[in-house]
C-alpha positions in Angstrom: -9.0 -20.3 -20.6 -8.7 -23.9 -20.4 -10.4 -25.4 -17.1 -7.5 -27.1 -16.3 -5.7 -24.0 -16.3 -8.2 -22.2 -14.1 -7.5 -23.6 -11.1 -3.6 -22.5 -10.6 -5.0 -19.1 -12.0 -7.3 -18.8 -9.2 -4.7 -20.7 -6.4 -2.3 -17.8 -7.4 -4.8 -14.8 -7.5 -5.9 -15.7 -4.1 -2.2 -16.1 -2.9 -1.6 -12.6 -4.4 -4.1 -10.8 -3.5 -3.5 -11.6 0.3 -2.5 -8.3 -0.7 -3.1 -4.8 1.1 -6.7 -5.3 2.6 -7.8 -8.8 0.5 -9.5 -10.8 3.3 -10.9 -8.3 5.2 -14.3 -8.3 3.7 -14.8 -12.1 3.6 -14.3 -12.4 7.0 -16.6 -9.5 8.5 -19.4 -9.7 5.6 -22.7 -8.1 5.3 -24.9 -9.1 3.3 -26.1 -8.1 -0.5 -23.4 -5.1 0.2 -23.0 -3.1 -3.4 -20.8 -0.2 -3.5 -23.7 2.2 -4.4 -25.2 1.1 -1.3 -23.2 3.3 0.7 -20.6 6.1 0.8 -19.3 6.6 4.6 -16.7 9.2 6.0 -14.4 8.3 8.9 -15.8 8.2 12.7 -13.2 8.5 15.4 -13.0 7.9 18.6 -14.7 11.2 20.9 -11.3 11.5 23.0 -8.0 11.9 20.6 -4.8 10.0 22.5 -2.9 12.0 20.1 -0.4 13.7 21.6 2.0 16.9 20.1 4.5 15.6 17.5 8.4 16.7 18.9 10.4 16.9 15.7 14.4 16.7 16.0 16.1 20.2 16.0 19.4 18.8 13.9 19.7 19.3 9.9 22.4 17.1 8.2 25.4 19.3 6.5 25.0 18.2 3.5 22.5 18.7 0.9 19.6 16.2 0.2 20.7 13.1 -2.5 19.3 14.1 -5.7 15.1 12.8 -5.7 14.9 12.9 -1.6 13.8 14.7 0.7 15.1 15.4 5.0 12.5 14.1 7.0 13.8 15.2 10.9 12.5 12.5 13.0 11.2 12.7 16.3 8.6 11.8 18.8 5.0 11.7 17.6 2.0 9.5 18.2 1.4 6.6 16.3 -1.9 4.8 14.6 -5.3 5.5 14.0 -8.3 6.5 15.9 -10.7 5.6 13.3 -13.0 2.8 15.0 -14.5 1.7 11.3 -14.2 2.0 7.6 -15.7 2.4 5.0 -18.8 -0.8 3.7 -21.2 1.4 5.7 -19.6 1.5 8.8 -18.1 -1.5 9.2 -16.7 -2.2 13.2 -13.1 -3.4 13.8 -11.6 -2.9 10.2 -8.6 -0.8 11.1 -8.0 -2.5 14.6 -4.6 -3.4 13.7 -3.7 0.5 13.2 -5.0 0.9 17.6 -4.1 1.5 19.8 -2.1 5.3 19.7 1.6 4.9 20.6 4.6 7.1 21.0 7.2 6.2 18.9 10.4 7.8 18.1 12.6 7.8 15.0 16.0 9.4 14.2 16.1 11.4 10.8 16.6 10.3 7.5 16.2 10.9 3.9 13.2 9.4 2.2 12.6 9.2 -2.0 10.4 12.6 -2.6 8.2 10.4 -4.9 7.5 6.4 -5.3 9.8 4.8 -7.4 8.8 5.3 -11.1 9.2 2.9 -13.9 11.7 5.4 -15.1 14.4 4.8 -12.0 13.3 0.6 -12.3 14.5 0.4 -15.7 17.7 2.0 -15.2 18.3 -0.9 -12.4 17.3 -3.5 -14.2 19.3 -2.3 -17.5 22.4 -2.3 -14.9 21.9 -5.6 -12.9 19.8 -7.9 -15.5 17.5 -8.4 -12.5 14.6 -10.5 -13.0 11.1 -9.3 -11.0 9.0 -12.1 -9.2 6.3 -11.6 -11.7 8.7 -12.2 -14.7 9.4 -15.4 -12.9 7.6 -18.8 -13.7 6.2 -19.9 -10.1 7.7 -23.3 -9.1 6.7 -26.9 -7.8 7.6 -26.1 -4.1 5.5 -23.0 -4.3 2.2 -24.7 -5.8 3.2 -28.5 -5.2 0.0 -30.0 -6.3 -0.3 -28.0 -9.5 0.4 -29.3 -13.2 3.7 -28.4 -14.8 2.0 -26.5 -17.8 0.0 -24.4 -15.3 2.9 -22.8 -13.8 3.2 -19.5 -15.9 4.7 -16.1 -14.9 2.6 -13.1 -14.5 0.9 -11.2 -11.9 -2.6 -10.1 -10.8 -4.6 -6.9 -12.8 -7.7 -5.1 -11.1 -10.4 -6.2 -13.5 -13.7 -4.2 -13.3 -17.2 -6.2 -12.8 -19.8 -5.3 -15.8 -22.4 -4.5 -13.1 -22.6 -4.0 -9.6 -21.8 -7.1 -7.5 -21.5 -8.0 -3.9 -18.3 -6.4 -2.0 -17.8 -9.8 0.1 -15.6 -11.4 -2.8 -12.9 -9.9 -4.0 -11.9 -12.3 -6.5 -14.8 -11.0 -8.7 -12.4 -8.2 -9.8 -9.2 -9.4 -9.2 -7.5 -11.9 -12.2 -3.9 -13.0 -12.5 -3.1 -12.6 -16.0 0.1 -14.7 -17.7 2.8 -12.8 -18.7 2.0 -9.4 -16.6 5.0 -7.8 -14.7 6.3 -3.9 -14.1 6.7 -3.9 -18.3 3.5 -5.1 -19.0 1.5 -3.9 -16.4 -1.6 -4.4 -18.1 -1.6 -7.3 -19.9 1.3 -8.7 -21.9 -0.1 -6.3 -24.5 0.8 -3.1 -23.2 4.0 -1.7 -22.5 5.4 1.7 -19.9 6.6 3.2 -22.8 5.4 7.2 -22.6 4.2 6.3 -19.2 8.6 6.8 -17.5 7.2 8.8 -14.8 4.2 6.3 -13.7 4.8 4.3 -10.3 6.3 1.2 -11.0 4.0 -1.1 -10.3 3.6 -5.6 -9.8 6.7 -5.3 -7.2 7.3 -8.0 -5.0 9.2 -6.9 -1.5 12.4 -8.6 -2.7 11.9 -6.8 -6.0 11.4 -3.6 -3.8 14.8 -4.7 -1.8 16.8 -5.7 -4.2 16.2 -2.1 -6.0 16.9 0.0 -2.6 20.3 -2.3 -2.0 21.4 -1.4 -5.9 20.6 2.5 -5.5 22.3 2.5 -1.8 19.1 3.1 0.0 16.4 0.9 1.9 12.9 0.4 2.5 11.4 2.0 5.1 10.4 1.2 8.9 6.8 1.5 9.2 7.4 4.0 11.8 9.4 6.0 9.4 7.1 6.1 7.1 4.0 7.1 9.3 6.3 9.9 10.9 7.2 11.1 7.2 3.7 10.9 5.8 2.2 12.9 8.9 4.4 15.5 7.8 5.1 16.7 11.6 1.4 17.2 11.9 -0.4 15.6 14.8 -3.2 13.1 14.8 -5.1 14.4 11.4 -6.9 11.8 9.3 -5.3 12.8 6.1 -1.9 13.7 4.9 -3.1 16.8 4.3 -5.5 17.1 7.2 -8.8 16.0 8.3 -11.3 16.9 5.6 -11.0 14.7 2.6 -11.9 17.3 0.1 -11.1 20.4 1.6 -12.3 23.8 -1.1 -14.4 20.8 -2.5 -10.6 19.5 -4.0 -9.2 16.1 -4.2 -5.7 15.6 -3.0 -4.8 12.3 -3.6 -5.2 9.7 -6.7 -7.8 7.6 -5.4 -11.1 5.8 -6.5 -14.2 8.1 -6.8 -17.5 6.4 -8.5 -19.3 2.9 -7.8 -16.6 0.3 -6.8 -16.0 -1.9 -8.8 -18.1 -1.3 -12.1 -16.6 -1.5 -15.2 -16.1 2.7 -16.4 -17.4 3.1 -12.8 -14.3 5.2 -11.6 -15.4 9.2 -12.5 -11.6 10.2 -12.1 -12.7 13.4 -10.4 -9.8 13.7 -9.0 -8.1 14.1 -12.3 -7.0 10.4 -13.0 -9.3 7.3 -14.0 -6.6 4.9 -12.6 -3.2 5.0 -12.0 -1.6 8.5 -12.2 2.1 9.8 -12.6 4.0 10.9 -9.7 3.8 14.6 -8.8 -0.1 15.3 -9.8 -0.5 16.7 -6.5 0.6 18.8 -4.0 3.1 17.4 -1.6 3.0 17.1 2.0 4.6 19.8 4.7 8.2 17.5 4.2 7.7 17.6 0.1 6.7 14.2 0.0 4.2 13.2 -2.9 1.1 10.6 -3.4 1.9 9.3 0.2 -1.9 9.2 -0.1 -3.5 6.8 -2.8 -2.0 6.2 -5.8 -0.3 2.9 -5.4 0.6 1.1 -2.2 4.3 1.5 -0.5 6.3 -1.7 0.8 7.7 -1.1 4.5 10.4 -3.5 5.7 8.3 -4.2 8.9 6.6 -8.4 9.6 2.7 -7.8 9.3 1.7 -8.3 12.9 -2.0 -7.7 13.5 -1.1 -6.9 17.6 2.3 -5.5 17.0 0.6 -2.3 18.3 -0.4 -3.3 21.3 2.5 -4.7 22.1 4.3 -1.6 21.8 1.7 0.2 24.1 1.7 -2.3 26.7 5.4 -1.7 26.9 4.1 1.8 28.7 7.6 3.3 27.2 8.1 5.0 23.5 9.2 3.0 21.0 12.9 3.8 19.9 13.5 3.4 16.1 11.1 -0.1 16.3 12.0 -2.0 13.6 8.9 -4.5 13.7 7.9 -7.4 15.1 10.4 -10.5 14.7 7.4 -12.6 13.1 4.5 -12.4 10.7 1.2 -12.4 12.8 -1.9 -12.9 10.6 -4.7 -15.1 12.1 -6.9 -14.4 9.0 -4.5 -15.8 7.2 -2.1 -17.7 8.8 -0.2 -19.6 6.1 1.2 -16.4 4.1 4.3 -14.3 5.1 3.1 -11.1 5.1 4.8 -7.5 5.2 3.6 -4.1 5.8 1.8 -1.5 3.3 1.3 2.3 3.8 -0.7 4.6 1.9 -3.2 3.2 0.0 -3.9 3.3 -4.1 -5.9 4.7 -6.5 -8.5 1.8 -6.0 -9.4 2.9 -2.7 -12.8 4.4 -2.1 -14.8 5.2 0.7 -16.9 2.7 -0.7 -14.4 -0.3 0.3 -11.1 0.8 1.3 -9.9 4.0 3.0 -6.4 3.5 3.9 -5.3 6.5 2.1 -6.1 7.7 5.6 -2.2 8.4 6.9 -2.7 6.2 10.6 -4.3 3.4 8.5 -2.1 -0.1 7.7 -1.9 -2.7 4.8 -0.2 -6.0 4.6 0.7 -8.5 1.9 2.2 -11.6 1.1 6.2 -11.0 0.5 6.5 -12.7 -2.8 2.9 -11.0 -4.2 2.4 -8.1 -6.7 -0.3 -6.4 -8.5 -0.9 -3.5 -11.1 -1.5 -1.1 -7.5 1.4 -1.7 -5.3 5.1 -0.1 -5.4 7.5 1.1 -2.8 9.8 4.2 -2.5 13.0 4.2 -0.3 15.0 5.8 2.3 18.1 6.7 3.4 20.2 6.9 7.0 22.7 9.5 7.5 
């Protein structure tokens, strides 16, 4: 790469990987960390404020839309008790899923899997819509940068050859030209056999602008806790509160020393992305809303919207997010809400496949892990 080059390269990787959990680690370092170093489970808190989840009693007449699932609504408890994760214990990661809340939602339908490459090429063939990663980023984005160092593409997870120090993330993170939901690789590789993969380097407007077209939207964050929880109350997982339980994986993510080249075992059956539907779904027949790739929620990222809410000593009605973008580790990037996870988390570095747990990234930002699925009001 020429060195000119480089530096717009690395301006836009660190832009787009604001992304999901990016600058946790480099604010709260430790260290000489190496993934091999440690492998932690989650600690909660000794006193659960999770209280019983109260689903809604009325079912819609009609049947389901074809590829969705009824999720009821109803009152449950809200966030995460987990006080640390993952890098050995690390204090204060998942702060901004705290404190517990009551929330209620009203019911609605919700896409039974993420949004596959499959279903985005059937909008794209109908609108001609152009993703952010096909488009070439512009002067008022990157002011400062040279003209022939503005070139389309997206950022790919790029192992390390040997183990390296967790605190920098840019050491396997590289925006590479000409990568976008088509070429999700490389602009060497294509989807093609791979229809039922998640679609994948989706920006939030490319998430909306999808949802709009199939006469759906993207979901609250509230509605997609209260889906993914599957009327359960308080457990750490989607699927409960042991991670592997009968010594069996239930979600696509990482498993192996994070982030060595060929250092993902796949023992949960997939080195890397998987196709929807690998696993079984959740009480509502929801799939992958653990791992896999991370979801888009409409919400503003707000690192106190919590608290807010709890202060207000009421529950939450249908909350819709804060009306601004709160992230004092970052202050300058407009930042939305992920849920779920992907298949690059590990207990090594990132467990937010744990259901309470949140993400965030910057609205115009994609990557080869991050997708969305929709819902629908009645």
């Amino acid at each position: 790469m020429k060195k000119k080059t480089y530096w717009i390269f690395a301006i836009l990787t660190i832009s787009i990987i604001s992304i999901a959990f990016g600058y946790t680690k480099l604010i709260h370092p430790k260290e000489n960390l190496v993934a091999m170093d440690c492998a932690e489970t989650a600690n909660t808190t000794a006193e659960s404020a999770f209280k019983p989840t109260i689903e809604n009693k009325k079912k819609p007449a009609n049947k389901a839309p074809q590829g969705m699932v009824w999720i009821p609504g109803g009152e449950f408890s809200m966030g995460s008790n987990v006080e640390d994760e993952s890098l050995c214990s690390l204090k204060g990661v998942t702060k901004d899923a705290a404190p517990i809340h009551r929330v209620y939602v009203d019911g609605y339908y919700m896409d039974e899997t993420e949004v596959t490459n499959e279903e985005y090429a059937k909008f794209v063939n109908a609108t001609g819509y152009v993703t952010v990663a096909e488009q070439k980023p512009t002067k008022e984005e990157f002011p400062t940068a040279a003209e022939e160092d503005l070139i389309a593409g997206s950022v790919i997870f790029t192992p390390t050859p040997s183990a390296v120090n967790l605190n920098n993330f840019l050491q396997w993170w590289n925006y590479i030209p000409q990568t976008d939901w088509k070429h999700p690789l490389g602009p060497q590789s294509s989807i093609k056999g791979k229809e039922k993969y998640p679609v994948v380097h989706i920006a939030y407007e490319d998430a909306e602008a999808y949802a709009k077209w199939a006469g759906k939207r993207l979901p609250t964050e509230a509605e997609w806790e209260f889906a993914a929880r599957g009327g359960k109350t308080g457990e750490i997982y989607a699927w409960g509160n042991v991670l592997k339980p009968k010594g069996k994986f239930q979600a696509n993510i990482y498993q192996g020393h994070f982030p060595i080249k060929d250092g993902d075992t796949g023992e949960d059956g997939f080195k890397g992305i998987a196709p929807v539907k690998q696993y079984a779904p959740n009480s509502y027949g929801l799939y992958d809303v653990a791992g896999n790739v991370w979801e888009w929620t409409n919400d503003w990222y707000s690192v106190d919207y919590y608290k807010t809410l709890n202060e207000s000593g009421k529950v939450a009605k249908n909350p819709q997010g804060p009306d601004a973008y709160n992230d004092p580790t970052d202050p300058s990037q407009i930042k939305r809400v992920h849920r779920g996870g992907s298949f690059l988390c590990t207990d090594q570095y990132c467990t937010r496949y744990m259901v309470g747990t949140r993400g965030k990234g910057e609205v115009r930002s994609a990557a080869n892990h991050l997708g969305f699925r929709c819902v629908k009001s009645i």
